[in-house]
C-alpha angles and dihedrals in degrees: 000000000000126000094251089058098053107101117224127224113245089232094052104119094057092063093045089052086052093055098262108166100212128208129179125279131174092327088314125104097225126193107250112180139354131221088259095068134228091278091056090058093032080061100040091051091047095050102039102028 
């Protein structure tokens, strides 16, 4: 798929803004990962969940 194929999210510009870093997914850039790291949100889920 091209560049100009790959859909966007329509709140894109908000997870850039929050660091994401995005990769390609079933004609979608999807937001991966954020500064804060998996473990960050692994902790946060197990203690507030």
């Amino acid at each position: 798929m091209t560049g100009d194929e790959t859909k966007h999210l329509p709140l894109e510009d908000l997870h850039r803004a929050a660091g994401a870093r995005f990769g390609a997914f079933a004609g979608w850039s999807m937001p991966l990962t954020y500064p804060a790291g998996v473990m960050k949100e692994h902790l946060h889920t197990r203690e507030h969940a």
